[in-house]
DRENNU-161889 format. One record per residue (C-alpha): x, y, z. Coordinates in steps of 0.1 Angstrom, whole numbers, plus 5000, padded with zeros to 4 digits. Each point is the difference from the previous one (the first is absolute). Example, Ala and Ser with C-alpha at 12.3 -4.5 7.8 and 13.67 -1.06 7.14 Angstrom:
BEGIN
512349555078
501450344993
***
This chain:
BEGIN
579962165354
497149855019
501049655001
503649925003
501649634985
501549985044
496749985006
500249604987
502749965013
499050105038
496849834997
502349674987
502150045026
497050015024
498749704988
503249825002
500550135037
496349865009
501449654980
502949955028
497950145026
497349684993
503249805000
501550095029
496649945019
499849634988
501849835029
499549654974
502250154974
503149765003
502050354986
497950305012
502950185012
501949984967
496950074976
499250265018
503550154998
499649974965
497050154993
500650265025
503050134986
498749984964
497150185012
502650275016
501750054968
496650104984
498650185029
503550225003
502249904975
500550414987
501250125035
502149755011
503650054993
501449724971
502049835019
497549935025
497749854974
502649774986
500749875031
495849934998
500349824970
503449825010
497749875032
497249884979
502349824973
501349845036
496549905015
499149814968
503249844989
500549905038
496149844994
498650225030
496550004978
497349755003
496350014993
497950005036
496749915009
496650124976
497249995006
498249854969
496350134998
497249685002
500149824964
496449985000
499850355004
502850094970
497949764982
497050185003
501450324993
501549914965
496649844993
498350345004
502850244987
500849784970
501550204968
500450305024
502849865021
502450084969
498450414999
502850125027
502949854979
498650164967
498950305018
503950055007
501750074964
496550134984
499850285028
503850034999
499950114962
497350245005
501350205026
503350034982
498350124968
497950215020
501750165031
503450104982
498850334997
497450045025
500450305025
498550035037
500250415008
503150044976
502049685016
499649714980
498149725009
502649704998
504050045005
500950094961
503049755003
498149715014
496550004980
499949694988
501249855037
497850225021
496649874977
501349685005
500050005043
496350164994
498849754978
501249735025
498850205028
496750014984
500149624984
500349945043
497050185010
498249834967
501149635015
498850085036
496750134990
499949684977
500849775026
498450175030
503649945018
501750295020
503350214987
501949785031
499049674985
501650124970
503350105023
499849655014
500049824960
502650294993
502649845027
498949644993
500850094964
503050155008
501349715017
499749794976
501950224978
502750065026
503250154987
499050014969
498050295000
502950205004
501949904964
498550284976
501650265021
503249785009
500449944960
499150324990
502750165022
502649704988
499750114963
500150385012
503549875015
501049804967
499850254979
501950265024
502949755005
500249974959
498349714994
498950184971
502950084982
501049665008
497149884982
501050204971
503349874996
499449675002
497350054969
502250204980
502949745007
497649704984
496750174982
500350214966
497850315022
500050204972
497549764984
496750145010
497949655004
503349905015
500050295031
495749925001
500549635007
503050115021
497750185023
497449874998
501249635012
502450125023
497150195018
498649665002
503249825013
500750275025
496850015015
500049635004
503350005019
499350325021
495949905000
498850344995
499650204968
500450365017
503849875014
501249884960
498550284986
502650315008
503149734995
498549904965
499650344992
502550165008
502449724983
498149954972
496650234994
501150335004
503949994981
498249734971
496550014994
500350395007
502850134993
501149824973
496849874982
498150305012
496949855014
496650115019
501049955039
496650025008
499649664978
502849875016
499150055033
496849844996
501149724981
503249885023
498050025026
497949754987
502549814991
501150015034
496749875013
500249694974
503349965021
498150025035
497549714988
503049744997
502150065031
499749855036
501950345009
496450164997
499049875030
496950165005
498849934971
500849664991
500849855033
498350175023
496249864982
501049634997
500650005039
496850175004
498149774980
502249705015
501149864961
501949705002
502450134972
501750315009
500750134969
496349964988
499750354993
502750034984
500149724972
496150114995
501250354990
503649924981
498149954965
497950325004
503450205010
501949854971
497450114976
499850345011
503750064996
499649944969
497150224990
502050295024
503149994979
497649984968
498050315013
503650185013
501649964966
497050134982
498650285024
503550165014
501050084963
496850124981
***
C-alpha cells in the first residue's frame, strides 16, 4: 500500500514529541518537567508503540496515569498574538475562518468514497483496513495548510496553539483511548455476561421492544458512568445485543451497531465522565457553572433516546 494508517500515527507522535520539547524549553512553566514527561511519553507510545515490548508500554502508560493524578501538569507561558492584530484578521477572513473545520468531514467523505479502491502501480492507494481513518489525517493535514494560507501564519505558530491547546486540555486528552481500552477490559473480564444475567433475572428479554429499550438505555447509562460510548459498547453487546436482539429476535447487527452507538453518544452528552467533551469546554470558555454544557444538552439526549429505540424497534426487524 502507498500510504500506511502508522503513518498518523508517527507523524502524531512527532507532533506530540515537538509539544514537550516547547515545554521543556519554557523555564516559566511552574511544571515543565512533568508536562513534558507527559507528552513525551505519550508521544513515545505513538512514535514506537509496535516495537516495544508490552510490558514496557504499560509501564509508559502506568507513568503517565502517575504524572497526572500526582498533578505534575500545568499550563506554561503563551505567547498570545497582539489583539489588534487577531482583530484585524477575523475582520478580513470573516465567513472563511469556519472553511478549515468544514473542509475536515466534507474532504474526509470524499476520499473514503473515492480512494477505497484506488490503486498506485498495483498497491493501493490508502491502507484497505484504515480508509476511512487515513482520509481523515489528510483532510486535517490539508484543512492545516488551508488555515495557514488563510491566516498568513507559519505551520510552527500552529505547533505553538497546538501545545497551548493541549494544555488546557491536559489529561484529558488521553480518555478516548484510556476508555476505549477499559470497556475492551469489561467485556473480557465478563462484564457482559454479567450484564445479561442481571436483565434476564428482572426484564421479560424475550419481549422484543423489551430487549430494544434494554439496549438501547443501558448504552446510554453505561456510557455515562464509563464516559465513553466505544468502552459500553462491547459489555452491552455482548450481555445483551448479540444473545437477545440477535440471537433470539434475529435482528440486522448492522442496525444495531449504528443505533447503540448512538445511543451511547446521547449517554456521552449527560456525563461529567466525558471530560473532554463536557468539561474540558466550560474551563476553556471560563463558565461559571460547570455543568453548563451538560444541562444545555440533557433535553436534546433524552429526546434522541427516544427516537433511537423508536427507529431500533422498527429498522432491526423489517
Amino acid at each position: 500500500m502507498i500510504l500506511h494508517v502508522d503513518y498518523l500515527y508517527w507523524l502524531a507522535g512527532a507532533a506530540l514529541l515537538l509539544v514537550a520539547a516547547y515545554t521543556l524549553a519554557d523555564t516559566t512553566h511552574p511544571r515543565r518537567y512533568g508536562s513534558a514527561a507527559f507528552w513525551g511519553l505519550f508521544g513515545l507510545l505513538f512514535l514506537a508503540g509496535d516495537w516495544l515490548p508490552a510490558e514496557l508500554s504499560g509501564i509508559i502508560v502506568l507513568a503517565i496515569v502517575l504524572l497526572a493524578g500526582l498533578g505534575r501538569l500545568g499550563s506554561g507561558h503563551h505567547v498570545a498574538l497582539p489583539a489588534l492584530r487577531l482583530q484585524d484578521s477575523l475582520q478580513k477572513l470573516g465567513r472563511k475562518v469556519f472553511l478549515p473545520s468544514l473542509l475536515v468531514p466534507l474532504l474526509t467523505v470524499a476520499l473514503s468514497l473515492a480512494v477505497k479502491d484506488m490503486k498506485l502501480a498495483g498497491a493501493p492507494l490508502f491502507d484497505p483496513k484504515n480508509v476511512t481513518l487515513l482520509a481523515l489525517g489528510v483532510s486535517c493535514l490539508a484543512s492545516f495548510a488551508l488555515a495557514c494560507r488563510l491566516t498568513r501564519e507559519t505551520p510552527a505558530q500552529g505547533m505553538r496553539e497546538t501545545r497551548r491547546l493541549l494544555d488546557c486540555m491536559g489529561w484529558a486528552v488521553l480518555l478516548p483511548q484510556m476508555l476505549a481500552v477499559l470497556g475492551l477490559l469489561f467485556a473480557d473480564a465478563g462484564a457482559g455476561k454479567a450484564v445479561a444475567h442481571m436483565a434476564t433475572g428482572y426484564l421479560a428479554l424475550d419481549t422484543r421492544w423489551v430487549a430494544v429499550l434494554a439496549y438501547v438505555l443501558g448504552m446510554a447509562l453505561l456510557t455515562m458512568i464509563m464516559g465513553n460510548a466505544f468502552a459500553a459498547f462491547p459489555v452491552m453487546t455482548a450481555g445483551i445485543g448479540i444473545p437477545f436482539l440477535l440471537g433470539m429476535h434475529h435482528g440486522d447487527a448492522a442496525v444495531m451497531a449504528a443505533i447503540g452507538m448512538f445511543s451511547g453518544y446521547c449517554g456521552t452528552l449527560m456525563t461529567p465522565m466525558a471530560a473532554n467533551f463536557n468539561i474540558v469546554p466550560v474551563a476553556l470558555l471560563e463558565l461559571p457553572d460547570k455543568n453548563a454544557v451538560i444541562k444545555a444538552q440533557v433535553p436534546t439526549a433524552l429526546l434522541l433516546l427516544a427516537v433511537n429505540a423508536a427507529l431500533m424497534n422498527w429498522l432491526m426487524f423489517r
